[in-house]
C-alpha positions as CSV (number, residue, x, y, z in Angstrom):
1,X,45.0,64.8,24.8
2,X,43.8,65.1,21.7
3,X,40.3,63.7,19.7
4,X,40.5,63.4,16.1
5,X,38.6,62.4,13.0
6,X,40.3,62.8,9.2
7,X,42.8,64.9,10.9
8,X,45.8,63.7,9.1
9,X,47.3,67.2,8.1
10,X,47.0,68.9,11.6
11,X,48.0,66.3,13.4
12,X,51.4,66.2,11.5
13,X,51.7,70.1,12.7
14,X,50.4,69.9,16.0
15,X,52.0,66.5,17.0
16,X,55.3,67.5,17.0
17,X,55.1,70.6,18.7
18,X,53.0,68.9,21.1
19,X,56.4,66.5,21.5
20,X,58.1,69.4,21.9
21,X,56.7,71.2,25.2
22,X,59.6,72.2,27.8
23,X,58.2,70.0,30.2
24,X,59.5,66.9,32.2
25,X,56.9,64.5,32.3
26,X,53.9,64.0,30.0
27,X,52.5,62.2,27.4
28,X,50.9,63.1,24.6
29,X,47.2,60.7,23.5
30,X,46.0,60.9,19.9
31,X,42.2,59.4,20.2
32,X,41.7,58.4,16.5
33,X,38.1,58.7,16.2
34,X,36.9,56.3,13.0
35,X,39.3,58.4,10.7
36,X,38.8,57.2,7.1
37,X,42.3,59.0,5.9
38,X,45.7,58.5,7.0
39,X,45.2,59.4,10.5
40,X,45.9,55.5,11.6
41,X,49.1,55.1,10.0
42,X,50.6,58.7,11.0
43,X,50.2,58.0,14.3
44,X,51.3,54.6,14.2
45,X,54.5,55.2,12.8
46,X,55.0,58.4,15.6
47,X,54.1,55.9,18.3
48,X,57.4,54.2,17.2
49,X,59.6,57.1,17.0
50,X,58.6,58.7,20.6
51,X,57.1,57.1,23.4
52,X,55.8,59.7,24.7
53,X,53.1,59.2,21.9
54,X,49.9,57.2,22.4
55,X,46.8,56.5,20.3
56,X,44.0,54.8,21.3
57,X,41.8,53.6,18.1
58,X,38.1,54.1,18.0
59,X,37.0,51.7,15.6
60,X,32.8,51.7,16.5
61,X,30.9,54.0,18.4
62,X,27.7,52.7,20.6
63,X,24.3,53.7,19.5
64,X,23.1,56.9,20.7
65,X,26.8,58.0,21.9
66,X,28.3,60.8,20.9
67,X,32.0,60.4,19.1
68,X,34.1,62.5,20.2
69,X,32.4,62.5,24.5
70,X,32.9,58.5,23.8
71,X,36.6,59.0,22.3
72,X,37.6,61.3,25.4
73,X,36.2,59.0,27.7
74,X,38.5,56.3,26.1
75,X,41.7,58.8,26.5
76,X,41.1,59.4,29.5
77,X,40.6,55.9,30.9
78,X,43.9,55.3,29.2
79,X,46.0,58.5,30.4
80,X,49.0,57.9,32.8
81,X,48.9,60.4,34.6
82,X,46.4,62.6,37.1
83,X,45.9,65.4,35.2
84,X,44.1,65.8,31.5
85,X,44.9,69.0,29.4
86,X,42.6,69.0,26.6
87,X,42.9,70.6,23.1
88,X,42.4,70.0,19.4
89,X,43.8,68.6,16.1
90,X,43.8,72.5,14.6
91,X,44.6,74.5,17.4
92,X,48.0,75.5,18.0
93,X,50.3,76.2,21.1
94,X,51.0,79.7,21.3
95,X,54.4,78.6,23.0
96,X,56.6,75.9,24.5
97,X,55.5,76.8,27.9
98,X,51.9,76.1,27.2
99,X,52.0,72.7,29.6
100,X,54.0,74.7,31.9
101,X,52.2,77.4,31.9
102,X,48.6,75.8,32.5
103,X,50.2,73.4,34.9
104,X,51.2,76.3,37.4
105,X,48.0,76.7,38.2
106,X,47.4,72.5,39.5
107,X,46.9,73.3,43.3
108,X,45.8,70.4,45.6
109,X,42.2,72.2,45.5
110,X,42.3,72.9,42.0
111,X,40.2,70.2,39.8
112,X,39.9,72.6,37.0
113,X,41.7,75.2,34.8
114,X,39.9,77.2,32.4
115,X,42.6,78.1,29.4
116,X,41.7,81.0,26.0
117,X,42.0,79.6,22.6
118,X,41.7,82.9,20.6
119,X,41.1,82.6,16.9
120,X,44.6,82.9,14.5
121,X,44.5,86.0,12.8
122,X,43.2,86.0,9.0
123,X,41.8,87.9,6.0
124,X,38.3,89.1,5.6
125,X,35.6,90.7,7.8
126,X,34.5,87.0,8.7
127,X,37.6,86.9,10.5
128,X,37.4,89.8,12.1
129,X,34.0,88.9,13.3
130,X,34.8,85.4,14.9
131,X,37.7,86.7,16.5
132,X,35.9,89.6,18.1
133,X,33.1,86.5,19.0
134,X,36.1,84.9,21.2
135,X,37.1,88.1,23.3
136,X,33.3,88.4,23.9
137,X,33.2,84.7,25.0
138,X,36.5,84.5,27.0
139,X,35.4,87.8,28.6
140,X,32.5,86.1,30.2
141,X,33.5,82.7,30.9
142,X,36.5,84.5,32.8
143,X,34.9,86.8,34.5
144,X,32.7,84.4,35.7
145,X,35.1,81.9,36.8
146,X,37.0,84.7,38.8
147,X,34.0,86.0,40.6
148,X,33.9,82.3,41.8
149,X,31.1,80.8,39.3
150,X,32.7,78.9,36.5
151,X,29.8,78.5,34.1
152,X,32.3,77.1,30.6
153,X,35.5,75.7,29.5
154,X,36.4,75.4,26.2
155,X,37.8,72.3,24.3
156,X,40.9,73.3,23.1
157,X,42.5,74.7,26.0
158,X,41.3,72.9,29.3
159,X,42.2,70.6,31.9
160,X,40.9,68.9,34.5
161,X,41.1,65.9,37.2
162,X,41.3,62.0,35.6
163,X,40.0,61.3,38.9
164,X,37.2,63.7,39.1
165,X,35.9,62.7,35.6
166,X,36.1,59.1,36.9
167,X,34.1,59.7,40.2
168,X,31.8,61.6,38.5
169,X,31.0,59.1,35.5
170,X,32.2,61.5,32.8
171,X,29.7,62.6,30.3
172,X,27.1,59.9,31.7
173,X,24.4,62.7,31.6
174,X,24.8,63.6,28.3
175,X,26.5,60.6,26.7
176,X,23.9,61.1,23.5
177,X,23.9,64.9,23.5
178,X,25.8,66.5,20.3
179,X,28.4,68.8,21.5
180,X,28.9,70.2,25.1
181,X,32.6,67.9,25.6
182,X,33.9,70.5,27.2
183,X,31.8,73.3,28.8
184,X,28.7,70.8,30.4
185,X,31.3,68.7,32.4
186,X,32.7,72.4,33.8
187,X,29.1,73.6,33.9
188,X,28.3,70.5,36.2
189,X,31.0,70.1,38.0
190,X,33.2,73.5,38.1
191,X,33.1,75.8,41.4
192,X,34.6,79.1,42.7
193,X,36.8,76.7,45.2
194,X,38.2,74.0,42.1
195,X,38.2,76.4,39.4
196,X,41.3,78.6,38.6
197,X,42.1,80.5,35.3
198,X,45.2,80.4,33.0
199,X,45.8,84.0,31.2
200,X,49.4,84.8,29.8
201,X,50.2,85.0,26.2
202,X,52.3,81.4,26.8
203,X,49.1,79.6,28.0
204,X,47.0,80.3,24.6
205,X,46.0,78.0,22.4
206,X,45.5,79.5,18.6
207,X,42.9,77.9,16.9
208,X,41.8,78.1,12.9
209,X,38.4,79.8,12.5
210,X,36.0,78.6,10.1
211,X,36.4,80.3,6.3
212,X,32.7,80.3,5.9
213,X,29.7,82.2,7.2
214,X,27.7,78.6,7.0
215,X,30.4,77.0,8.6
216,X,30.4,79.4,11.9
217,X,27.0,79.6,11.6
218,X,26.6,75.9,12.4
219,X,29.2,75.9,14.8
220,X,27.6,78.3,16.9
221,X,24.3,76.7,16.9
222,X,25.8,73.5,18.2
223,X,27.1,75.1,20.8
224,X,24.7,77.6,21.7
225,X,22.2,74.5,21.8
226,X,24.4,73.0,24.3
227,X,23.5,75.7,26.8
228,X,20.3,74.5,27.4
229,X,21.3,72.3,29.1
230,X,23.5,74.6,31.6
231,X,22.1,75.1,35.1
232,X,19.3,76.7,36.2
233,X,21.7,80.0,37.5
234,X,23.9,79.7,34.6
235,X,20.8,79.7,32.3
236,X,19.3,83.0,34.3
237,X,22.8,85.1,34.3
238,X,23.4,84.2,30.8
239,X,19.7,85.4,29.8
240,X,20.0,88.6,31.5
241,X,23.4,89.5,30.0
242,X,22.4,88.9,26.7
243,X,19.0,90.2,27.1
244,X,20.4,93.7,28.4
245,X,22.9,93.6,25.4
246,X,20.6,93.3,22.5
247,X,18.0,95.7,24.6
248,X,20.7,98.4,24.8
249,X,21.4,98.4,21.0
250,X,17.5,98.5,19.6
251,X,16.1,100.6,22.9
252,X,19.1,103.2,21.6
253,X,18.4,103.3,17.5
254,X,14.6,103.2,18.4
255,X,14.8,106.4,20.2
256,X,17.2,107.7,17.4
257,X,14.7,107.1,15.1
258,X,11.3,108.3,17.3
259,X,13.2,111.0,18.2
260,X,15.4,112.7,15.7
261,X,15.7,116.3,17.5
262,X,16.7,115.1,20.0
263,X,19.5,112.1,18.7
264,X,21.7,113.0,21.6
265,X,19.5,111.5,24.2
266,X,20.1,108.2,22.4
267,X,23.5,108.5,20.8
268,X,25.3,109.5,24.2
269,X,24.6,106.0,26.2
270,X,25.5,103.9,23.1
271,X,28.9,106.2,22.5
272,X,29.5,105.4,26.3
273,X,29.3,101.7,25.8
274,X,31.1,101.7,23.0
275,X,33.5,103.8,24.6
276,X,33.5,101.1,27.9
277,X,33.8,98.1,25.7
278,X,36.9,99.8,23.7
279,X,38.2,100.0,26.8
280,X,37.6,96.5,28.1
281,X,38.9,94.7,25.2
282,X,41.8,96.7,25.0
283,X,43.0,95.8,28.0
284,X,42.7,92.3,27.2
285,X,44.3,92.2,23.9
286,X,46.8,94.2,25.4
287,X,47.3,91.4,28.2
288,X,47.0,88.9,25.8
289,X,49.2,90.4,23.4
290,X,46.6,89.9,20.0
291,X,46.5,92.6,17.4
292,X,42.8,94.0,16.9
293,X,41.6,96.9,15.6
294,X,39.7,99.3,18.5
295,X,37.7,101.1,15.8
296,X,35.8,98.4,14.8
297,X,34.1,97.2,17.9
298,X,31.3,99.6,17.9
299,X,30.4,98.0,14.6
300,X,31.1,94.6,15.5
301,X,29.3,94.9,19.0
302,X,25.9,95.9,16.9
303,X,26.1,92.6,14.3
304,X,27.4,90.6,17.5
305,X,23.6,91.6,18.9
306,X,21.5,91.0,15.6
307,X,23.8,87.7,15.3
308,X,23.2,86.2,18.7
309,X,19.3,86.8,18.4
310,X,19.5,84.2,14.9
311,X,21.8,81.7,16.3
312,X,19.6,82.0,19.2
313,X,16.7,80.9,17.6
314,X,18.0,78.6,15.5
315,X,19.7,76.8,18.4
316,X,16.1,76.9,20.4
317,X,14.0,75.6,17.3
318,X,16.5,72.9,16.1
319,X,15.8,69.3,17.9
320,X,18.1,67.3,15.9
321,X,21.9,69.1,16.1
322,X,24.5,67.6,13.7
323,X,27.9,66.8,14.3
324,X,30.8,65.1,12.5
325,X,30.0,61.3,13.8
C-alpha cells in the first residue's frame, strides 16, 4: 500500500514494478491523498488495465487529522486481504522477491515485520551523509527489535496486521500528530513475541534521499519530534545511547586539547570506536550488499554527533511541525 500526494512521476515507476512482484496473490492500493497533478487520472487508467490495482481517493481531510495517518487508515479499511506491507511513492524494490521475501517472515504470532529502506546511492557528501544516517538508524531499530524490544518501523518498508490496526483503532492516539505513520503504531503496539525482522538484500526497499541540506534537515526534525511521544523505556534507552555517543566524541577532543602531551590517552579510545564501528557497519553493508566507503565513518560518526545535538533541539523547541497536508 501505498500513500501519495503529487506523486505522478513515481508512481508511473513504482506502480509497475509493484504489479510485477513474483507473488501469487496480492493487491496493490494507491491512496491518492488530495493530489493536485495527474495522480487521479494515472491511476485511474491503471485500475483498468490490472485488477490487481486499487485507488482509493481522498478528496477532504477532517480538521485536525493528519493526511497521510487519515489516507492509510482509508487503505487499510479497504485492503482485501490480512496483511498490510507498507512503502512509498519514491522508494523502490530492490527485487521481485521483495513481497516474498517480507512475507516469509508472516508466522501465526507475528503481527509485525520490521523491513530496511537504505538510501539509493548518489553524488555529493550529502549523500554520503544520509546514507551513513540510515545504517546508524537500522542498526538500532534492529538491534532492538532482535533483543526482543521493537521500539520503530519505518514507512517504506513495513507490515503489519489489518486486524491488529483495526482492534487497536489505528492512529486514534495521535490522529492530529504530524508524522509518526509508521514508527508510533510499532512503538505502541510492537513486542519481542509479534515482532520479527526482514534482512536480505531482496527484502530492501531503496529510497531517494533528499538533494538538500534544508530538506533533510526538516525531515529529520519531523521525525525526531515524533519520538517524544515513544514510551517512557523507549525514550530512556534512546537518551542514554545518544547521550553516551555525543559524550564519547567531546569527553575525547576535550582531553586532546587539555592535554596535548599526553594526546594518546585520548586518541586511543576514539581510534577503538572508530575501529568497532568500522567493523559493525561492515558487516552490515556486507550482508546487505550496499557499497560504502569504511574510511569515512570516523568522519561521519563525529558530524553524525554535532548533527543530532541540532536536530535535537530543534525537534524539542519546535511546537508546530509541518508537513505536506
Amino acid at each position: 500500500m501505498v500513500v501519495a500526494h503529487d506523486e505522478e512521476q513515481n508512481l508511473k515507476t513504482l506502480v509497475p514494478e509493484l504489479l510485477a512482484q513474483d507473488y501469487p496473490n496480492f493487491e496493490v492500493i494507491v491512496v491518492n491523498d488530495r493530489s493536485n497533478d495527474g495522480t487521479y487520472d494515472f491511476l485511474l487508467e491503471e485500475t483498468k488495465k490490472d485488477s490487481r490495482l486499487r485507488m482509493v481517493n481522498v478528496e477532504n481531510v477532517p480538521a485536525h487529522v493528519n493526511g497521510k495517518k487519515f489516507g492509510i487508515t482509508l487503505g487499510i479499511r479497504a485492503a482485501s486481504h490480512e496483511w498490510i506491507l507498507l512503502t512509498d511513492a519514491d522508494c523502490r524494490p530492490a527485487a521481485k522477491t521483495w513481497i516474498a521475501g517480507m512475507s516469509s517472515q508472516f508466522t501465526d504470532s507475528t503481527k509485525f515485520v520490521l523491513g530496511f529502506s537504505p538510501y539509493q546511492r548518489g553524488a555529493g557528501f550529502l549523500n554520503l551523509f544520509i546514507r551513513f544516517e540510515s545504517l546508524i538508524t537500522v542498526i538500532q531499530y534492529f538491534s532492538y527489535a532482535w533483543l526482543r524490544n521493537p521500539y520503530m518501523g519505518v514507512g517504506r518498508n513495513l507490515a503489519y496486521r489489518k486486524s491488529l490496526f483495526l482492534e487497536k483503532k489505528g492512529f486514534n492516539q495521535f490522529l492530529n500528530v504530524t508524522g509518526g505513520d509508521d514508527d508510533l503504531f510499532v512503538n505502541q503496539h510492537a513486542g519481542g513475541s509479534n515482532t520479527l525482522v526482514a534482512f536480505t538484500p531482496e527484502t530492501q526497499v531503496h529510497s531517494i534521499p533528499k538533494t538538500t541540506l534544508s530538506g533533510f534537515f526538516n525531515q529529520k526534525v519531523r521525525h525526531l519530534s515524533v519520538g517524544k511521544r515513544y514510551r517512557l523505556k523507549h525514550r530512556i534507552l534512546l537518551g542514554v545511547f545518544t547521550l553516551t555517543w555525543i559524550l564519547a566524541w567531546f569527553t575525547g577532543i576535550s582531553l586532546l586539547i587539555v592535554n596535548v602531551t599526553q594526546w594518546w590517552l585520548a586518541a586511543a579510545p576514539l581510534a577503538l570506536r572508530a575501529i568497532l564501528l568500522m567493523l559493525l557497519i561492515n558487516t552490515l553493508v556486507k550482508k546487505a550488499r550496499l557499497p560504502f566507503p569504511l574510511w569515512a565513518v570516523p568522519f561521519l560518526d563525529f558530524l553524525y554527533s554535532i548533527y543530532y545535538i541540532s536536530t535535537g533541539l530543534v525537534a524539542l523547541l519546535t511546537k508546530k511541525i509541518r508537513w505536506r497536508n
